[in-house]
N, C-alpha and C positions, 0 to 999 in steps of 0.2 A: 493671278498675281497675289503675292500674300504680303501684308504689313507687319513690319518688324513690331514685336514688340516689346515698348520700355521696359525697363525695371521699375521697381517702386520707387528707389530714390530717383534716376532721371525724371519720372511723371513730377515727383515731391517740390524738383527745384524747379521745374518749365516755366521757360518764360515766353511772353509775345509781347514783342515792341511794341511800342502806344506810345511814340513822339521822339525826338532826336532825346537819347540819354534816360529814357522812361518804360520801364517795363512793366506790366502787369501777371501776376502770380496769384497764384492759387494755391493755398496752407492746407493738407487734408488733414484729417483727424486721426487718422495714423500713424500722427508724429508729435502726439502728446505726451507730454510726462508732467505729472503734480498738475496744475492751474494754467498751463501753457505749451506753446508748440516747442519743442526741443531748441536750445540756445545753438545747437551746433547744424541741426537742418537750416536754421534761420541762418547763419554765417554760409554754408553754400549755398542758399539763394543770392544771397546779396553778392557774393562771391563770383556765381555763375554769370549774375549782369555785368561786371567789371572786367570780367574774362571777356563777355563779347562786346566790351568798349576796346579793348584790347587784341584786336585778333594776333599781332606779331606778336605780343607778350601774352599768352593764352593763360599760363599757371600762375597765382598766387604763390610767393616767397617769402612773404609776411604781411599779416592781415591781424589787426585788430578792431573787436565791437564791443561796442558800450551798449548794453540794454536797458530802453530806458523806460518799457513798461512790458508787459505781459502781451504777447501775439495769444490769436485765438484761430483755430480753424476757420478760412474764408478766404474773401480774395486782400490783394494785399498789393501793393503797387512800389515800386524803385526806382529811386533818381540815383543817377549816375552823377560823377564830373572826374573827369579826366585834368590832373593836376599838373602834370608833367608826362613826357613822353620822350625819353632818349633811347640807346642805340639797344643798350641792355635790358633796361628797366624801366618801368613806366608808372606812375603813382595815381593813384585816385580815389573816390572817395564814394560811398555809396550812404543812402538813408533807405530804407525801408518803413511802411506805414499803411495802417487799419485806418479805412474811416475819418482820415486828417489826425490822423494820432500818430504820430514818431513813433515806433518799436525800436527798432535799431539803427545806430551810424556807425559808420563801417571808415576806417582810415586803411589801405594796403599798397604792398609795391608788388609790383609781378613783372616775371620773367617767362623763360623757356625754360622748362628743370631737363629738359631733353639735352642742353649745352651743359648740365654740370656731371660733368665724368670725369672730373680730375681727380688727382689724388686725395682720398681721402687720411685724415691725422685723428684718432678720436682714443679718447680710456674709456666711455663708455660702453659698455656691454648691455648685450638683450636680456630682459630676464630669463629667469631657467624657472620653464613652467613642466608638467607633467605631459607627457604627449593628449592628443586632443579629446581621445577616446576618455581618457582618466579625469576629463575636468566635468564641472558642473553646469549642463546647459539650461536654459532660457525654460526649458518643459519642468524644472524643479525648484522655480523660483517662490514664493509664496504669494499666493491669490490675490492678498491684498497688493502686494508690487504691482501683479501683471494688469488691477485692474488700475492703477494713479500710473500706467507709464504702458501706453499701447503701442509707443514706438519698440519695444522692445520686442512685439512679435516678427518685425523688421526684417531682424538681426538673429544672425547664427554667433550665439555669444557663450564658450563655453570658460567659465571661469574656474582661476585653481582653487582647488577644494581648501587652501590653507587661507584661503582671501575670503570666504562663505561663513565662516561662522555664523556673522550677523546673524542672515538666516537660520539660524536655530536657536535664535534666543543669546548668544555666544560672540559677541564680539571679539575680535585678537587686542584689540585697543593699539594699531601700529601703524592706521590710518594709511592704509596701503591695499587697495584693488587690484590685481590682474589676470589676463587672461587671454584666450583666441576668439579672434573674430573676424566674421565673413558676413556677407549682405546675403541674407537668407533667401535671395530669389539668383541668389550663385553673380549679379554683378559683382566683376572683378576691380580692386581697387584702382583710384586713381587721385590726384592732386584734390578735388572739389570733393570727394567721398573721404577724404582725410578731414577735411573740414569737421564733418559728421562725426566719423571716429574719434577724436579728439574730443570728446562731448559725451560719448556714447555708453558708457560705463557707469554703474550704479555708483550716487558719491560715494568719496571720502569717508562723509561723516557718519555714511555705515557701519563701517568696520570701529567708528568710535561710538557706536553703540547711539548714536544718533540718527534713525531713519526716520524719513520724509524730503518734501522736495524744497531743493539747497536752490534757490533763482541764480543764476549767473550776473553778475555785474557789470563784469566784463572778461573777454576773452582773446586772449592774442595766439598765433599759430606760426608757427615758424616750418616753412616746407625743405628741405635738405635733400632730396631727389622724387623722381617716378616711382611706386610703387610697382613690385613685379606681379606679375600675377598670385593669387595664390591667399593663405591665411595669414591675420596678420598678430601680432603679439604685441600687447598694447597695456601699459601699467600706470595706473594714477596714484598719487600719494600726497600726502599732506606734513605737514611739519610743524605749522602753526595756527590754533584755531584761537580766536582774540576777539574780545568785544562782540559777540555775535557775526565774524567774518574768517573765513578759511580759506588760505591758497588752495589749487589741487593743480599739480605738473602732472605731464602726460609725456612719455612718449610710446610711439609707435613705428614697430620693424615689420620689416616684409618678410615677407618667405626667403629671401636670400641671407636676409641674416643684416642690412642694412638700417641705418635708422635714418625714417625716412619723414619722420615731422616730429614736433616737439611744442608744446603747447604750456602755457598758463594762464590762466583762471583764476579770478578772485570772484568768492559766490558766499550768499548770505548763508547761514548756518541753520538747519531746521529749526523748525519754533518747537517747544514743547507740546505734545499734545493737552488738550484743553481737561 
C-alpha cells in the first residue's frame, strides 16, 4: 500500500485539531518572502480552519486579514469562532498566533462556489498575455529576489516580458505585474490556493522602480467561482502610492477564460535602501 502524496502548498496549510475551534499549524520556511512568511499562504491557513468549522459551507466567498505583525517559520496555532450559520452562507472569524503574539485576524463569509453556475454579466476581460512559452519564468529572476522570497521556488510563475523590466534595471513606471501561474509541484487550483495566488506576484511597486518587501496590512479576497483545472492568468496593478502606502488589485482567471477571484490589498511601500 502506498501513501498519497501532498503537494507543498496542502503540507504548507495542514492542520490538526487541538480543542473545539483550535488548530495547530506549522509555517515552513518555504514560504518566506522579505522578513516574513507570505501574507497570502498565512490567509489559506487561517482560511483552511474556517473551511473545516464549516464543512456545508467548505469555500471562502469573501475573506478579509488584517496583519498585525510579522509570522516567522514555526508552529503557529488558530482560533476559530463561528459567527453565524445560515442556509447559504455562514460567517466567522479566525485569529492566527506565534508564541501568544496575534499575526493575523481573519473576518470571512463562505459558501459552496460549486452552487454558483448562474448566469454570469461582467465588461471585465482577462488580460492578453503572450502564450506561456514567451513569458519570463521564475529560473530568470535575479539572485537577489530568489534569495528575500523562497516562496517563489513554489510556484511555476511565468511573467509577461512587458511586466519585467524591473529586472533589468528598467521599470515601465505603470505599476502593473502579470502573468501565468501554476503550483510548481503540478497541484491544480482550487478556492483555498487562490488565497495564495492572490498574494503571489512580485509587488506593484517593482515595476515603480521600487523593489523590496511591501508587508501586507491588510488583505480582502473576493472568490466568484471554482477554478478549472489548468493555468491560471493573474494581473496586479496599482493606481495610487501615498504617504508610504499602496493599494495593489488582483485578479485572477482560469484556464476557461473565467474570472474567478478578485482581490485587494493595502501594503506598506518599500523603505529605501540604507
Amino acid at each position: 500500500m502506498t501513501t498519497a502524496i501532498r503537494s507543498e502548498f496542502d503540507q504548507g496549510i495542514a492542520l490538526a485539531p487541538d480543542g473545539p475551534g483550535r488548530y495547530a499549524a506549522e509555517l515552513g520556511e518555504g514560504w518566506q518572502i522579505g522578513g516574513g512568511v507570505n501574507g497570502g499562504l498565512l490567509l489559506a491557513v487561517a482560511g483552511h480552519a474556517l473551511s473545516l468549522e464549516h464543512p456545508e459551507h467548505p469555500d471562502p466567498v469573501s475573506i478579509s486579514g488584517y496583519y498585525l505583525s510579522a509570522s516567522v517559520p514555526g508552529a503557529a496555532e488558530v482560533r476559530t469562532e463561528s459567527v453565524r450559520r445560515g442556509r447559504s452562507l455562514s460567517t466567522g472569524t479566525a485569529v492566527l498566533s506565534q508564541g501568544g503574539e496575534e499575526r493575523l485576524r481573519v473576518l470571512a463569509t463562505y459558501g459552496d462556489l460549486s452552487t454558483h453556475q448562474g448566469e454570469v454579466r461582467t465588461t471585465a476581460t482577462p488580460p492578453q498575455l503572450p502564450p506561456v512559452e514567451q513569458c519570463i519564468g521564475v529560473e530568470h529572476a535575479p539572485p537577489q529576489l530568489i534569495s528575500q522570497a523562497a516562496l517563489l521556488e513554489r510556484f511555476d510563475l511565468r511573467l509577461d516580458p512587458a511586466s519585467v523590466g524591473w529586472a533589468l534595471g528598467q521599470p515601465a513606471g505603470r505599476g502593473l505585474i502579470q502573468g501565468w501561474f501554476r503550483l510548481a509541484d503540478g497541484r491544480e487550483p482550487d478556492p483555498l490556493a487562490l488565497l495564495l495566488v492572490a498574494d503571489a506576484l512580485p509587488p506593484v511597486t517593482f515595476d515603480l522602480g521600487m523593489p523590496g518587501w511591501a508587508p501586507t496590512i491588510e488583505l480582502t479576497v473576493h472568490l466568484r467561482a471554482r477554478p478549472v483545472p489548468g493555468w491560471l492568468r493573474v494581473v496586479h496593478s496599482t493606481r495610487n502610492l501615498a504617504a508610504g502606502h499602496f493599494e495593489e488589485d488582483c485578479e485572477v482567471w482560469d484556464a476557461s477564460g473565467r474570472l474567478v477571484a478578485q482581490s485587494r490589498q493595502l501594503a506598506r511601500a518599500p523603505r529605501p535602501a540604507a
